[in-house]
C-alpha atoms as one frame of an Amber mdcrd trajectory, in Angstrom:
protein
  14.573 123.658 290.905  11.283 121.652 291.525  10.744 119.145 294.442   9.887
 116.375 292.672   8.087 114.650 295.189   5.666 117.513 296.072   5.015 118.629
 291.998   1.148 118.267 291.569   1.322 119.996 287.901   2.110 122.604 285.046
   3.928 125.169 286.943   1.489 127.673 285.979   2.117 130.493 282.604   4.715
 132.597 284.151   6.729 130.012 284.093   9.519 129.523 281.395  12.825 127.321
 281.335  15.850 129.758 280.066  16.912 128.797 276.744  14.056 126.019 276.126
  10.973 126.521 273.999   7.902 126.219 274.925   6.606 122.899 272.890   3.503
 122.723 274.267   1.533 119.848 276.704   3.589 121.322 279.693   7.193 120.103
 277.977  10.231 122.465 276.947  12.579 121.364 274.333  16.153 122.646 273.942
  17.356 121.580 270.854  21.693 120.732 270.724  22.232 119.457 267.565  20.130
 117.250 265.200  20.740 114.356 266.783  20.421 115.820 270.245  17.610 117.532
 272.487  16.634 118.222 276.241  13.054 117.755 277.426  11.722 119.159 280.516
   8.202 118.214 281.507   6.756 120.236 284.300   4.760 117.751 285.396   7.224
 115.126 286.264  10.032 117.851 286.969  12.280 115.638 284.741  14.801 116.729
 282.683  15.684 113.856 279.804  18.624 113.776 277.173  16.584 112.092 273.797
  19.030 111.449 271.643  18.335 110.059 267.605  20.818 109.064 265.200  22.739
 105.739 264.170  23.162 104.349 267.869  19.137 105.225 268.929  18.305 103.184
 265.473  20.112 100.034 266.139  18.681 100.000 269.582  15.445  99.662 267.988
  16.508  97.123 265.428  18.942  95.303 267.013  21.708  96.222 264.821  25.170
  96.634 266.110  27.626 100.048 266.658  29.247  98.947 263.316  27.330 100.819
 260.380  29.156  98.452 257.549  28.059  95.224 259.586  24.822  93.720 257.943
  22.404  92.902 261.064  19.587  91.466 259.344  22.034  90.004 256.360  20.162
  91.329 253.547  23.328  92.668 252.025  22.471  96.153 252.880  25.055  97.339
 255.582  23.517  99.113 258.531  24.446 102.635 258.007  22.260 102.459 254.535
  19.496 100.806 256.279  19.033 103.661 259.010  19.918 106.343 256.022  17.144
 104.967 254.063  14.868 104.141 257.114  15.923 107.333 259.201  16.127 107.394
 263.119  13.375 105.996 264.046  12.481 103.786 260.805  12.369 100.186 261.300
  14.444  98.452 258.227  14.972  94.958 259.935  14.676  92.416 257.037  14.691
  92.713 253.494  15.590  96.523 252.500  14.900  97.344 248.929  17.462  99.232
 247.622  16.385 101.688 244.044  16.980 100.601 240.202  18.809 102.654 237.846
  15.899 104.690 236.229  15.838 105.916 232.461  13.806 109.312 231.778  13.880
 110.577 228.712  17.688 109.189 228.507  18.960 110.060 231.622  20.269 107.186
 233.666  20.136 107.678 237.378  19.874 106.757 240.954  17.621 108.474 243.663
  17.684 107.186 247.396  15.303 108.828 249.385  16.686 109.925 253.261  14.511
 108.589 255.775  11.884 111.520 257.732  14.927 112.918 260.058  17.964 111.541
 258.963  20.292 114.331 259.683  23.297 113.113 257.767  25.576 115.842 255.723
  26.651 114.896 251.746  30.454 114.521 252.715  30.880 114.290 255.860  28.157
 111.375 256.861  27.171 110.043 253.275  28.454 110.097 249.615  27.661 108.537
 246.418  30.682 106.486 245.757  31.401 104.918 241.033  33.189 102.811 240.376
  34.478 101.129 236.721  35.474  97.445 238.002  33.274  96.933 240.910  36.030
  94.918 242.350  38.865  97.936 242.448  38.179 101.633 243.647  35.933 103.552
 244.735  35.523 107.254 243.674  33.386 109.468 246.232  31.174 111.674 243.783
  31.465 115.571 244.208  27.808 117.733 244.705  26.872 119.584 242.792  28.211
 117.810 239.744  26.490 114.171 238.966  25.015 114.174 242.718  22.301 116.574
 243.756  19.989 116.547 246.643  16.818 118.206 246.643  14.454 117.727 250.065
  15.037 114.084 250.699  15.792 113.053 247.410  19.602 112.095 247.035  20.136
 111.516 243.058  22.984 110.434 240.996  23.059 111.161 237.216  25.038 109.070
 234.784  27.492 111.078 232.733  26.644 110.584 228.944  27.825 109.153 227.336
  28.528 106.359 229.444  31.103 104.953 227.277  31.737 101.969 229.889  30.474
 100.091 232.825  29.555 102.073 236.065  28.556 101.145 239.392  27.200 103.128
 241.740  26.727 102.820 245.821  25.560 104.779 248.662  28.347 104.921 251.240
  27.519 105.925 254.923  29.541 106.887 257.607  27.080 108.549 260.272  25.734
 110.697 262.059
């Protein structure tokens, strides 16, 4: 361990931190989980926890730890906001959600994860249908009329319709 108070630099290049990488600009990153990472900086001789994901987000927007509450009451919720915006996206104000689109008579939704959103189909976010709009919800399997592909989130209408369907992003973390 460094004394802090007598660190004038980089340590010099034989020196490593066990189980960090080497990130470059005298820093050392380990990496815990996507939402989680330790930086080292030689210079300073600090060690810092940086941590992303739904509570980092509403720090910067001033949402609260609730992701169905609606902080900027636009009639998004919160945890669709940082989904769409990602953990370091501001959303505060109007959010503009995506239209049903029609290719080549194919009905569907795509939401697009915000850059670092780290969410799993499932476990943090699902595409919820529902008939009524007013009864249940049904949480939509993948693969089947969900697929992701890189950031894209789609769902895909069954044909033929037959009746009414609504369709909502639901999300529960990280």
């Amino acid at each position: 361990m460094g004394n802090v108070s007598t660190l004038t630099g980089a340590y010099g290049l034989s020196f490593a931190v066990v189980g960090f990488s080497d990130v470059g600009a005298d820093k050392w990153e380990k990496v815990l989980s996507p939402t989680k990472k330790y930086v080292f900086d030689e210079t300073t001789g600090v060690l810092t926890l940086i941590t992303n994901g739904y509570a980092s987000w509403a720090g910067v927007n001033g949402a609260g730890a609730n992701l169905n509450d609606d902080h900027d009451n636009d009639g998004v919720p919160n945890g669709v906001e940082y989904f769409l915006g990602g953990p370091s996206g501001n959303t505060t104000g109007f959010t503009s959600l995506p239209g049903v689109t029609n290719t080549a008579g194919t009905l569907s939704v795509t939401w697009v994860m915000g850059a670092g959103y780290a969410g799993v189909y499932g476990t943090d976010f699902t595409v919820e249908t529902s008939d009524t709009l007013t009864g249940s919800w049904t949480t939509e399997i993948t693969p089947g009329n969900v697929t992701i592909s890189g950031s894209n989130v789609t769902y895909i209408f069954p044909t033929p319709l037959g009746t009414k369907r609504f369709v909502r992003l639901k999300v529960t973390g990280p």
